[in-house]
MARLUM-633952 format. One record per atom (N, C-alpha, C, O): x, y, z; residue in three letters. Coordinates in steps of 0.1 Angstrom, whole numbers, padded with zeros to 4 digits, always signed. Each point is the difference from the previous one (the first is absolute). Last residue first. Example, Ala and Ser with C-alpha at 12.3 -4.5 7.8 and 13.67 -1.06 7.14 Angstrom:
! MARLUM-633952
+0128-0022+0071SER+0009+0011+0000SER-0008+0011+0008SER+0005+0011+0001SER-0002-0068-0002ALA-0009+0012+0000ALA+0009+0012+0000ALA+0010+0000+0007ALA
END
This chain:
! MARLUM-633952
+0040+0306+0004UNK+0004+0012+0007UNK-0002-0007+0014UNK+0003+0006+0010UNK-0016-0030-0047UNK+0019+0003+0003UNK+0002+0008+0008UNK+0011+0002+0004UNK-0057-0011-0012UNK+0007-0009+0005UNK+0016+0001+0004UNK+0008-0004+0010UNK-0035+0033-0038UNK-0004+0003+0014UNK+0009-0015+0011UNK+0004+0001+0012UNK+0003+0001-0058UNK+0002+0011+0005UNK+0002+0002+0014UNK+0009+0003+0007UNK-0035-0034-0031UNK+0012-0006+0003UNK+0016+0015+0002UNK+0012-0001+0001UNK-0060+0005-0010UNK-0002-0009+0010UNK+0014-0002+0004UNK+0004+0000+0012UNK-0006+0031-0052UNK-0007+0001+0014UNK+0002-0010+0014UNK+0007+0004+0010UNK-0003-0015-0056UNK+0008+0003+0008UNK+0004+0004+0008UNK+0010-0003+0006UNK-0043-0035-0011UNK+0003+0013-0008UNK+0012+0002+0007UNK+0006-0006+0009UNK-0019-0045-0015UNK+0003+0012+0013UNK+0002+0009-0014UNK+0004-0003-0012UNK-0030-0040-0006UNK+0010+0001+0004UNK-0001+0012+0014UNK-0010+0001+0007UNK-0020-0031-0036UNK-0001+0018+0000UNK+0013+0004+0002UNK+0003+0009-0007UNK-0016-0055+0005UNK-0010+0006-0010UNK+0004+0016-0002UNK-0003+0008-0009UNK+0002-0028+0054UNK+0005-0003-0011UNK-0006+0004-0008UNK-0012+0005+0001UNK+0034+0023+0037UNK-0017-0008-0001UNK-0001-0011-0016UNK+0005+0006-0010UNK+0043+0004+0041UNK-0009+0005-0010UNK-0011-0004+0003UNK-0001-0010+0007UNK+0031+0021+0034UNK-0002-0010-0010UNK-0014+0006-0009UNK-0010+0007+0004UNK+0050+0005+0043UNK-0010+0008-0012UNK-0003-0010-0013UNK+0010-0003-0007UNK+0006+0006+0060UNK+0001-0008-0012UNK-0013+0010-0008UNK-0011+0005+0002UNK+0046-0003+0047UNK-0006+0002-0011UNK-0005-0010-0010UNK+0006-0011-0002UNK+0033+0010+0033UNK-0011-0006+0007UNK-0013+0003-0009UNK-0008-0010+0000UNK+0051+0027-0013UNK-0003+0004+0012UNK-0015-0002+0008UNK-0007+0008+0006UNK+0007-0021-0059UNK+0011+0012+0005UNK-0008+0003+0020UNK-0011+0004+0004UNK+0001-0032-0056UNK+0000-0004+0015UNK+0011+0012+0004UNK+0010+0003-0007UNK-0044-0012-0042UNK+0011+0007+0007UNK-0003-0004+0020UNK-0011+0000+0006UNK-0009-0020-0060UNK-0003+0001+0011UNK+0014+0007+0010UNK+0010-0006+0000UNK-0031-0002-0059UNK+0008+0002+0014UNK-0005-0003+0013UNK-0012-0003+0000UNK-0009-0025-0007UNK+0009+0004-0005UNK-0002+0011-0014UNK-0009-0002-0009UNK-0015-0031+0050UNK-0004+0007-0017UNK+0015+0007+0001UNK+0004+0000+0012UNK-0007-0026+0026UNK-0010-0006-0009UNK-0001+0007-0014UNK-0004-0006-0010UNK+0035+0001+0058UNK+0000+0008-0014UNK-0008-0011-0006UNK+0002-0012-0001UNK+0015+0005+0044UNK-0013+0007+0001UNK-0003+0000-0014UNK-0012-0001-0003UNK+0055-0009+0022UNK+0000+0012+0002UNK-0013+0001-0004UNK-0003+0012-0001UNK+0017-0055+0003UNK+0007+0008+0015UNK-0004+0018+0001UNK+0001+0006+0011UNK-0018-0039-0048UNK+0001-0004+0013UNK+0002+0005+0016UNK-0004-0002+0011UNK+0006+0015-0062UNK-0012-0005+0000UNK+0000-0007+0018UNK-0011-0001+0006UNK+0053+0027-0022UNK-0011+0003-0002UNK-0014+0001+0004UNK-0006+0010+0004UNK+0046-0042-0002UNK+0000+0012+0011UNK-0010+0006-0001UNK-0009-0002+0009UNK+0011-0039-0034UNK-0006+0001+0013UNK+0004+0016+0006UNK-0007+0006+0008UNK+0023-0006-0052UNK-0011+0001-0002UNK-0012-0003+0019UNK-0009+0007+0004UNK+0054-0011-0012UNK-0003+0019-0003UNK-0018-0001-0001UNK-0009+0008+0003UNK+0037-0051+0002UNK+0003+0009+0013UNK-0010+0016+0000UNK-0004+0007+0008UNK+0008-0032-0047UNK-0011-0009+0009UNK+0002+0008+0013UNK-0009+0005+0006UNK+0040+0005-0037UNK-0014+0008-0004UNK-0008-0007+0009UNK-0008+0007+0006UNK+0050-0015+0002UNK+0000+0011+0000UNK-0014+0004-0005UNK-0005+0010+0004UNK+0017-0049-0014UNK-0002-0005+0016UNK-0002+0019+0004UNK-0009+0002+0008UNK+0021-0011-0051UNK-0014-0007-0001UNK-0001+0003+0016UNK-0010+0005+0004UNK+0052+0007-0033UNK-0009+0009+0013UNK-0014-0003+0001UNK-0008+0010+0001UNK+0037-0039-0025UNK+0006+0007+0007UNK-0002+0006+0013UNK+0004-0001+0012UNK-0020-0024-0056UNK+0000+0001+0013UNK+0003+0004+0015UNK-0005-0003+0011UNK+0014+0006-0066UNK+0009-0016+0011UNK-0011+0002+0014UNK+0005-0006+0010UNK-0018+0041-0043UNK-0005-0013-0002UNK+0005-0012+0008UNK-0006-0010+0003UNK+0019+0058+0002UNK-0016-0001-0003UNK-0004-0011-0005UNK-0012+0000-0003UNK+0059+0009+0003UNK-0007+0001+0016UNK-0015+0001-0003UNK-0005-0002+0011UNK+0033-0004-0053UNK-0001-0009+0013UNK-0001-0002+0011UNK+0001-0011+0006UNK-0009+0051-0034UNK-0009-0015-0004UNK+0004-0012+0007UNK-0009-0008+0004UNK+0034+0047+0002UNK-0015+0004+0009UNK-0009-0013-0006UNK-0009-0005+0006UNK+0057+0003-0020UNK-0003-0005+0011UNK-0011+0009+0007UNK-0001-0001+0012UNK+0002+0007-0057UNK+0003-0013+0000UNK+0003-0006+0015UNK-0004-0011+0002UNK-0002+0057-0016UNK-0008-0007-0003UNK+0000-0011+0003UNK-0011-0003+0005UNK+0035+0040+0027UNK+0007-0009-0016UNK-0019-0005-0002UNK-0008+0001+0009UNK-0001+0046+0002UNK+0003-0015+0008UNK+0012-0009-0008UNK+0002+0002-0012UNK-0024+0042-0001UNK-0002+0000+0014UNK+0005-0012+0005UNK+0001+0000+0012UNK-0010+0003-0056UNK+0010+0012-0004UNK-0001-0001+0013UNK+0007+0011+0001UNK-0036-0049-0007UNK+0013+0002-0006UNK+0008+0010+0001UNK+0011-0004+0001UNK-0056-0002+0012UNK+0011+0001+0009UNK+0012+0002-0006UNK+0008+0008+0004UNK-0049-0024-0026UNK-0002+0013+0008UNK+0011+0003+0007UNK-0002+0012+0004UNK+0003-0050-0021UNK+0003+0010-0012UNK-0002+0017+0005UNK+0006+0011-0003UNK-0018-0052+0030UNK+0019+0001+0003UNK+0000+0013-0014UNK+0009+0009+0001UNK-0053-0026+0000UNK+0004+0007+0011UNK+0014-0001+0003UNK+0003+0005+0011UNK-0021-0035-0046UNK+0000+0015-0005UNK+0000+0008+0019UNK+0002+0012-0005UNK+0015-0057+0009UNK+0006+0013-0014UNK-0004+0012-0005UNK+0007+0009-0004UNK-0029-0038+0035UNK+0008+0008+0009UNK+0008+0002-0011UNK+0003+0012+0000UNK-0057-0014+0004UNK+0013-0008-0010UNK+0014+0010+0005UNK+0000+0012+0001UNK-0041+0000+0014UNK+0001-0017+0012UNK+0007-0004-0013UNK+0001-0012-0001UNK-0017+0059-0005UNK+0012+0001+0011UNK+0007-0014+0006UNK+0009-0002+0008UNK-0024+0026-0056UNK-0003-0018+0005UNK+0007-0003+0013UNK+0010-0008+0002UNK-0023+0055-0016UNK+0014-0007-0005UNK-0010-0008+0004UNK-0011+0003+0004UNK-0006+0041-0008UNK-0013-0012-0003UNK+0012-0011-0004UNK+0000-0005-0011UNK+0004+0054+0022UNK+0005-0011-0010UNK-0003-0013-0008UNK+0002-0005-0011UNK-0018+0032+0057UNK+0002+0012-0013UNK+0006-0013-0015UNK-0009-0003-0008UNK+0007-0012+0049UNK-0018+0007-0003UNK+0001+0003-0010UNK-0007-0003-0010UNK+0046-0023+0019UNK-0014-0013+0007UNK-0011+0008-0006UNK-0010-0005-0006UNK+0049+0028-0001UNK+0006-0016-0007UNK-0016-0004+0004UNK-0007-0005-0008UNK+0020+0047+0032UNK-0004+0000-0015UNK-0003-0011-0005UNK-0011+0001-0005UNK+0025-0009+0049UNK-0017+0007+0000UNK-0002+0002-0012UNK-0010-0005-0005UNK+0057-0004+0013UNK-0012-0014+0000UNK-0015+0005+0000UNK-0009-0006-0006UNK+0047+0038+0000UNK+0000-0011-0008UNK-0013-0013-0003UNK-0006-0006-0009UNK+0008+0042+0047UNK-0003+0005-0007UNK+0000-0010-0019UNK-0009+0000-0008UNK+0031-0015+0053UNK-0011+0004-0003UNK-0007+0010-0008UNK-0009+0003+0008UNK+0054-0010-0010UNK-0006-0015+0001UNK-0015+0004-0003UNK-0006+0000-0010UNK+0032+0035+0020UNK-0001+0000-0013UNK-0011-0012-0001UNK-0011+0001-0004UNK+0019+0009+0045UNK-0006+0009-0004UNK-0007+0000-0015UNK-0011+0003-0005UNK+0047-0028+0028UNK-0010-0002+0004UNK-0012+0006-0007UNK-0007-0007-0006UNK+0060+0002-0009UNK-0006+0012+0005UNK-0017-0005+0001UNK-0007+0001-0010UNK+0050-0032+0019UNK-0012+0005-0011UNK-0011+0011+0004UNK-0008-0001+0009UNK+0040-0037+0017UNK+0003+0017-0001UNK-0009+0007-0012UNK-0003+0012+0003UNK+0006-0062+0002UNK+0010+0010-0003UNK+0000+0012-0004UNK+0003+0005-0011UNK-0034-0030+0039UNK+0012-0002-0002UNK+0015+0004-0002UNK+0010+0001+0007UNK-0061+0014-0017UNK+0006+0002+0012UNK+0016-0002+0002UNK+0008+0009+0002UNK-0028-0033-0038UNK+0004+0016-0004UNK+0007+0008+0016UNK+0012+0004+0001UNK-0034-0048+0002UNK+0016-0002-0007UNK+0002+0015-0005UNK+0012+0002-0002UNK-0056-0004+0022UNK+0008-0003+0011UNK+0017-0006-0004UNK+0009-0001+0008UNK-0045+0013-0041UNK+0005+0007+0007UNK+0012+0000+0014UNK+0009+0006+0003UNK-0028-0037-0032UNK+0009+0006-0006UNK+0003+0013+0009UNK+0012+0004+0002UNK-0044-0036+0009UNK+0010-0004+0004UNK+0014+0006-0007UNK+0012-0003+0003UNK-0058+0025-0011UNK+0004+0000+0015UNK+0012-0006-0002UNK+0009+0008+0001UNK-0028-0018-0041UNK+0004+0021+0002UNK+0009-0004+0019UNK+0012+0000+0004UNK-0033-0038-0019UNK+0014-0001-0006UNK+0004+0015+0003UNK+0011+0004+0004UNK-0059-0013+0010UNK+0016-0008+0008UNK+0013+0000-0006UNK+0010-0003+0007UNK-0059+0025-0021UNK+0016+0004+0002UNK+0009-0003+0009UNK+0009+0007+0006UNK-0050-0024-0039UNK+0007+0002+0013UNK+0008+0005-0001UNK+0008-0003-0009UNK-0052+0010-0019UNK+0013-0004-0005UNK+0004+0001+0017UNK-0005+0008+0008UNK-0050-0013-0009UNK+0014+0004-0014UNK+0011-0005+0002UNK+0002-0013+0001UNK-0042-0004+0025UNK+0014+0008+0001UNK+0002+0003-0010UNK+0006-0009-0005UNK-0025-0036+0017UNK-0009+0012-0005UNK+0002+0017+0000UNK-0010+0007-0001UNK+0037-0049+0017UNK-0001+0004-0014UNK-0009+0008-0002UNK+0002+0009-0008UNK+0020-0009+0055UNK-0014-0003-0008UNK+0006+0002-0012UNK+0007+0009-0002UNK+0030+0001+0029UNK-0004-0011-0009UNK-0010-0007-0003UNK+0001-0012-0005UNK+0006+0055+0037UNK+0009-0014-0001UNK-0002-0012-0005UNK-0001-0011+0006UNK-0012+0063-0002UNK-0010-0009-0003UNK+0013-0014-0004UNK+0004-0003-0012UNK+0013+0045+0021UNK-0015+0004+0003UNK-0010-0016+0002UNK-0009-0002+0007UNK+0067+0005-0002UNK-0014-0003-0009UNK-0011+0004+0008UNK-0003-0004+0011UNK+0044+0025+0001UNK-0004-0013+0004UNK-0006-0003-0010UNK-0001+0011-0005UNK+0044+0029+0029UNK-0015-0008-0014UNK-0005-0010+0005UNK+0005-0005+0010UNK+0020+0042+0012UNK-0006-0011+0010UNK-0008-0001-0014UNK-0011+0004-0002UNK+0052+0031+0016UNK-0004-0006-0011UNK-0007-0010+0007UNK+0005-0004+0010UNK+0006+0048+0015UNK+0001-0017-0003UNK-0007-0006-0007UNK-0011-0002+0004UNK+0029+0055+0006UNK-0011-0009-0005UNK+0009-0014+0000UNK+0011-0002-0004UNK-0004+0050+0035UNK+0006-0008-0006UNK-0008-0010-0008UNK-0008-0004+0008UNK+0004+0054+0010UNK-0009-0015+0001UNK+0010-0002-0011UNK+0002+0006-0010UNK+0008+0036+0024UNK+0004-0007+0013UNK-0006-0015-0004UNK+0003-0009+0007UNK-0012+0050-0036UNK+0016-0009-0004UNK+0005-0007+0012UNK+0012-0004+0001UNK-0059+0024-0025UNK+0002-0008+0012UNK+0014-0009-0003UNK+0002-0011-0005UNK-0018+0041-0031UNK-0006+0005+0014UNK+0005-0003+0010UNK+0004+0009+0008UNK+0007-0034-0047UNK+0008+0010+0002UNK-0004+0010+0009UNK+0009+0006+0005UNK-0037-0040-0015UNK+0006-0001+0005UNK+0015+0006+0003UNK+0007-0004+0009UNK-0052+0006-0039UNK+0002+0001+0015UNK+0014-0001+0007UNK+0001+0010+0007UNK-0008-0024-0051UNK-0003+0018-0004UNK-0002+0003+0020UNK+0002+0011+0005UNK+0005-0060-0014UNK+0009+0007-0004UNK+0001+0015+0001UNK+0010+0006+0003UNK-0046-0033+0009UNK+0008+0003+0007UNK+0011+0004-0004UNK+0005+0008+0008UNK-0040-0012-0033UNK-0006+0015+0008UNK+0015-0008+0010UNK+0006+0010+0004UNK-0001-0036-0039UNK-0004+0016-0001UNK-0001+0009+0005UNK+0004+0011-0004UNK-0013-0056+0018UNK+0016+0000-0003UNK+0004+0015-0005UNK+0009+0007+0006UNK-0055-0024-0002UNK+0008+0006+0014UNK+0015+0001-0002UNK+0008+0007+0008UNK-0030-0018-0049UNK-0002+0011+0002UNK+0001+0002+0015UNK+0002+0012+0003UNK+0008-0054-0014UNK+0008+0013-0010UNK-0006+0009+0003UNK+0009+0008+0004UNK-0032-0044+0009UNK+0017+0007+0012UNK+0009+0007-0011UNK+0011+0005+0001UNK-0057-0011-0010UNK-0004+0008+0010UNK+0013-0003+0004UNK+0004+0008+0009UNK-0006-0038-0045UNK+0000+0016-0005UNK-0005+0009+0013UNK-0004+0010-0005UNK+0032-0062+0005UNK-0014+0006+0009UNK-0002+0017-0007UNK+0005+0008+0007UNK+0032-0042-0017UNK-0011-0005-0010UNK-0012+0012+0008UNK-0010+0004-0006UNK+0051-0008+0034UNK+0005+0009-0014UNK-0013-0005-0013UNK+0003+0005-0011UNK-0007+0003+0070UNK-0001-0013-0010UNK+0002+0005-0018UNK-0008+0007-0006UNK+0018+0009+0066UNK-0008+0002-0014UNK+0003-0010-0007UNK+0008-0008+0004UNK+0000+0030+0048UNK-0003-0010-0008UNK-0006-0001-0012UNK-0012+0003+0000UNK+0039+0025+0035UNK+0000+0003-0008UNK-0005-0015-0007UNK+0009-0006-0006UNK+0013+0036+0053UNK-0003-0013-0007UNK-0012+0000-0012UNK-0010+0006+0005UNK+0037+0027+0021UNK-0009-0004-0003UNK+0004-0012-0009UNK+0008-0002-0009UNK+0018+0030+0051UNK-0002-0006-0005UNK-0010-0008-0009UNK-0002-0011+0005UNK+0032+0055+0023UNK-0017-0007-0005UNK+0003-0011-0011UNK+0005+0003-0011UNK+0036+0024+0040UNK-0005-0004-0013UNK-0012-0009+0002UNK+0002-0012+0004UNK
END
């Protein structure tokens, strides 16, 4: 089993649409296992739009409990591009979740702190250990495939990479 590693950012509109071409890909390739690897694109310049440190630290409590991953993401990409939620008020992001999560304990793991040490951890792996400057960005078997910004990876590109 192949292992990809998988860095994206739920506010970034080039990791929804790598999220896309990997989903419609990856039934191709049933030996690559994916590793979730979020971080923030841009780690708390205000000059940023909206963060998605609360999307990320929710995820890592969805993981948790067992929550269909898949869904998660797909929840948080609508809520930040498509929806236009208030992804940095964690009520209206627990609403996105409600019929997926209890509400009331995804709000109290996205604000007690919880998984703050989990995002800082996620964020140095990233920007530190693994290179990643624009996001998406994919690590597989010494590999790396990273977006151009501004533009993101076709699908193509990230085709040719899975293979």
């Amino acid at each position: 089993m192949r292992q990809l590693e998988v860095f994206f950012d739920y506010a970034c509109p080039y990791c929804l649409t790598g999220h896309k071409h990997l989903l419609a890909l990856l039934p191709n390739f049933p030996d690559i296992e994916v590793i979730w690897r979020p971080c923030e694109s841009h780690p708390r310049p205000e000059r940023y739009g909206k963060h998605s440190d609360l999307c990320i630290q929710g995820m890592f409590y969805a993981i948790e409990q067992g929550t269909d991953i898949w869904e998660y993401h797909k929840r948080m990409y609508n809520a930040a591009l498509v929806d236009r939620v208030d992804i940095e008020n964690p009520a209206e992001l627990a609403k996105v979740v409600e019929d997926l999560l209890n509400m009331s304990d995804f709000l109290n793991a996205i604000t007690s702190g919880k998984y703050e040490k989990e995002l800082q951890n996620a964020n140095n792996y990233a920007f530190r250990q693994s290179g990643v400057w624009v996001v998406p960005a994919f690590r597989m078997d010494g590999r790396k495939l990273d977006s151009i910004e501004d533009i993101g990876v076709t699908r193509k590109q990230l085709e040719d990479f899975l293979r």
